[in-house]
N, C-alpha and C positions, 0 to 999 in steps of 0.2 A: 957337491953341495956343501956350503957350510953356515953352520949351525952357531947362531947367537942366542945368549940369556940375558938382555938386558935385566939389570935392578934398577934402574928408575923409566917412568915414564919419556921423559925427555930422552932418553939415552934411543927407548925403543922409536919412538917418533924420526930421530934423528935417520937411524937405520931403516926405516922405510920410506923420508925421503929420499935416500942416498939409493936404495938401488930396486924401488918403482915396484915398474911390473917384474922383476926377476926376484920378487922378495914375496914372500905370504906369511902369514901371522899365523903361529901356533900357540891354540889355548888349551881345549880339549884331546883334540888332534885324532878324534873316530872319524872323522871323515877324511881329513888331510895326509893322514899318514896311510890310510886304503888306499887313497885315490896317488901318491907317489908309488906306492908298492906297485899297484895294480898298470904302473904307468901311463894312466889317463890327467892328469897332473905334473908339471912338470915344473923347476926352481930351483934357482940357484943359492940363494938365500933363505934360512929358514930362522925367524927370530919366532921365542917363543918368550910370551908374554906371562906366564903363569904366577912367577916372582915378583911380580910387580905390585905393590901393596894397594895405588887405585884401581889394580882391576879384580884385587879379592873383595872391594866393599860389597856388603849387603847390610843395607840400613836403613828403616821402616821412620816417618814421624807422622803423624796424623795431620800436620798442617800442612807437606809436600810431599806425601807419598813413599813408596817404594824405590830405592835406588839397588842396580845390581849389576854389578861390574864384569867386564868382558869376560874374565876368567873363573868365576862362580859356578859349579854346577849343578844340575840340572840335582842332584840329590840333597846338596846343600841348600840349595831352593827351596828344596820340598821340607826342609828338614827344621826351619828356622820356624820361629816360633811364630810371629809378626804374618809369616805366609799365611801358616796354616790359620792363624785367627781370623784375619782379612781377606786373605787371598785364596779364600778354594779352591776358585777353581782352576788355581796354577798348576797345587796340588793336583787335583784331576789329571789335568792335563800331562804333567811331567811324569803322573804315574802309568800311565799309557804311552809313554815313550820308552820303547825296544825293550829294557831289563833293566836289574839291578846292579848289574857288573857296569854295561855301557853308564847309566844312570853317573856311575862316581865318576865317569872322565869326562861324559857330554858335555858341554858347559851350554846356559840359557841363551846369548850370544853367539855361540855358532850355530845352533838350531836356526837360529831367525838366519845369520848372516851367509850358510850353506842355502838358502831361498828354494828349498823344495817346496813344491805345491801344496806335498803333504805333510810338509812340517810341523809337528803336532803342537809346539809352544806360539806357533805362528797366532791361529785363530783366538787363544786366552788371548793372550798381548794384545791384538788387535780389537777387540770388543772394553779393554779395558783402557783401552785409549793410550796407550804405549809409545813413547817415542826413542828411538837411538840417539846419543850422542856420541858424534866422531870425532878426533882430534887429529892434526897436524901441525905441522907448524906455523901455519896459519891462522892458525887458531882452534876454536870448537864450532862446531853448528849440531844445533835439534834438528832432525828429520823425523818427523812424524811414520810411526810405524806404517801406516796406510797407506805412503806414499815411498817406502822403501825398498817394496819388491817391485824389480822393473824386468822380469823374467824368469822363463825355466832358471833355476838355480844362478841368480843373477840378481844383484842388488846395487842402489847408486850409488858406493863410497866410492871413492876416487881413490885412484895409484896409491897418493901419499896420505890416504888417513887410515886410520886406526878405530874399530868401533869399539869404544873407553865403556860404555856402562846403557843399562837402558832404564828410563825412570817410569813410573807407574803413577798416576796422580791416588790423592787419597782415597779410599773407597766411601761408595755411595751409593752401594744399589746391591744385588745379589747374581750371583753368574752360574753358570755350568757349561761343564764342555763333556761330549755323547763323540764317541768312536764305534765307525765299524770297522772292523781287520778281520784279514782271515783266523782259522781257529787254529788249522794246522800250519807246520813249517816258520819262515822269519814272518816277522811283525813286517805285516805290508800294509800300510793304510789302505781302504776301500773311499770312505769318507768321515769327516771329523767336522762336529758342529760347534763352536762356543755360542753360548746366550748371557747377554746381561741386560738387565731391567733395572736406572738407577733408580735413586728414589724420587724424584721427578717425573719419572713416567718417558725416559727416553731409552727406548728400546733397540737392539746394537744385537746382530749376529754377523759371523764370520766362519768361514768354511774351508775347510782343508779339502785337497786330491780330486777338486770339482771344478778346478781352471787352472788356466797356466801360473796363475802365483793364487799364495793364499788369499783367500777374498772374503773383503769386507763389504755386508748388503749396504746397499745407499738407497736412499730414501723411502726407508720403516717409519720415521716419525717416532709420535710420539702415543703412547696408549694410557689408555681410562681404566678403574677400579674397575673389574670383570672383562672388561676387554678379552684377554685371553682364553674368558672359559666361555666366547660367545663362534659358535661353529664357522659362521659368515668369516667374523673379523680374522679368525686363524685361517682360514683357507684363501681367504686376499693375502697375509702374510708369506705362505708358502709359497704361492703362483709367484710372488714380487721375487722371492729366494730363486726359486726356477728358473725365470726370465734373464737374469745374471750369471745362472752358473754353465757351463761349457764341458762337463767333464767329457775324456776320452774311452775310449774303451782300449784295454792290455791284460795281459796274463792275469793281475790279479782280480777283475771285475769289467762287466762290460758296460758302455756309457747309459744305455737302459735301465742297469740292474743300480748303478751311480743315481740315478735320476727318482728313483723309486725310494731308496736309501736317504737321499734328501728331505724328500718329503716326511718320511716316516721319521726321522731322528730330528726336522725340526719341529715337528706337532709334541714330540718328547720332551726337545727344550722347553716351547712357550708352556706346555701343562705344568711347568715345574715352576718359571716363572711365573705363572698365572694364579699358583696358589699361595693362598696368605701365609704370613711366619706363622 
């Protein structure tokens, strides 16, 4: 195998048209470098993009949102200031992913771009209305987060792009995101709920380890002042969450005890959503 650093963008673009599928992109590399050891992985090409100065940005404006580049991690995320003012519940989110060791290599782009089910930064992103952008040399295209996971651990970038950065429009509204995991042994997701309520009254949940990619509910609408704290309207909301999700039953949880855990962790959300600042 051999091992490239580009130092510019163009340089890395170039090397993953040149040699396709026999090249994979190293940013973090907690997954990439298990999954070569473990030999379930295989590449002849290893560029890793770390050095690369557009994929360390992270930079917040209030007229265009949140920008955070391929190579960003999941602790620097957490760490910046602009997150934590705006963005809670990234925070939340990234703080319930694995540890604090994994935390400094993870990066917030391979989380989404490894397309686990239970990808804990999957469900924030996707309630916050998140999109990727990839490059090649083709050029750039936005892919709307919601339409990114196209399978178990599978997503639509093509052979020759590169996912460069993911933007976050401005905030407007308030979120949370509710995990269950086991208590003993490794951090195994159960199920993972994000909630956001903007200030318009358009209401957006997204669920982790409850279908084959992470999933975003479609058609919640839009809710009224007390809406949430009215028994009726919450118990339409959850049967709507139900109806969409598919989880399996495996060693860590079974698709019943999945099914029960939804319920209960989204009536958690909207109560929180539901009360006033």
């Amino acid at each position: 195998m051999e091992y490239f650093k580009p130092a510019s963008l163009d340089e890395a673009v170039e090397l993953i048209d040149q040699y396709g599928d026999e090249a994979r992109v190293l940013a973090g590399g907690t997954d990439i470098i298990v999954n070569l050891r473990d030999k379930t992985l295989k590449c002849r090409y290893l560029v890793d993009i770390k050095q690369i100065p557009a994929m360390q940005e992270l930079q917040y404006s209030d007229d265009t949102g949140l920008t955070i580049g391929g190579a960003v991690t999941i602790n620097q995320l957490m760490q910046a200031q602009p997150v934590i003012d705006h963005y809670p519940i990234l925070v939340q989110a990234g703080r319930s992913l694995a540890n604090n060791l994994v935390r400094n290599r993870a990066t917030f782009m391979g989380n989404l771009c490894n397309a686990s089910p239970a990808a804990d930064m999957a469900p924030a992103a996707l309630v916050l209305g998140a999109a990727v952008i990839a490059v090649s040399k083709a050029g750039t295209r936005r892919i709307p987060l919601a339409e990114f996971f196209s399978g178990v651990k599978k997503n639509v970038l093509k052979k020759d792009e590169i996912a460069l950065k993911i933007e976050i429009p401005p905030p407007g509204g308030k979120g949370i995101y509710l995990k269950k995991s086991r208590i003993k042994g490794h951090d195994l997701s159960q199920v993972g709920v994000a909630g956001y309520l903007s200030n318009s009254g358009q209401l957006r949940l997204a669920l982790g380890a409850v279908a084959p990619v992470p999933l975003l509910v479609r058609g919640l609408g839009e809710v009224r002042d007390g809406d949430l704290q009215q028994e009726e309207r919450v118990t339409a909301i959850v049967n709507r969450v139900r109806e969409q999700v598919d989880p399996i039953s495996d060693q860590r949880a079974s698709r019943e005890y999945r099914l029960a855990m939804v319920a209960y962790l989204v009536r958690q959300v909207l109560e929180f959503l539901g009360k006033g600042d």
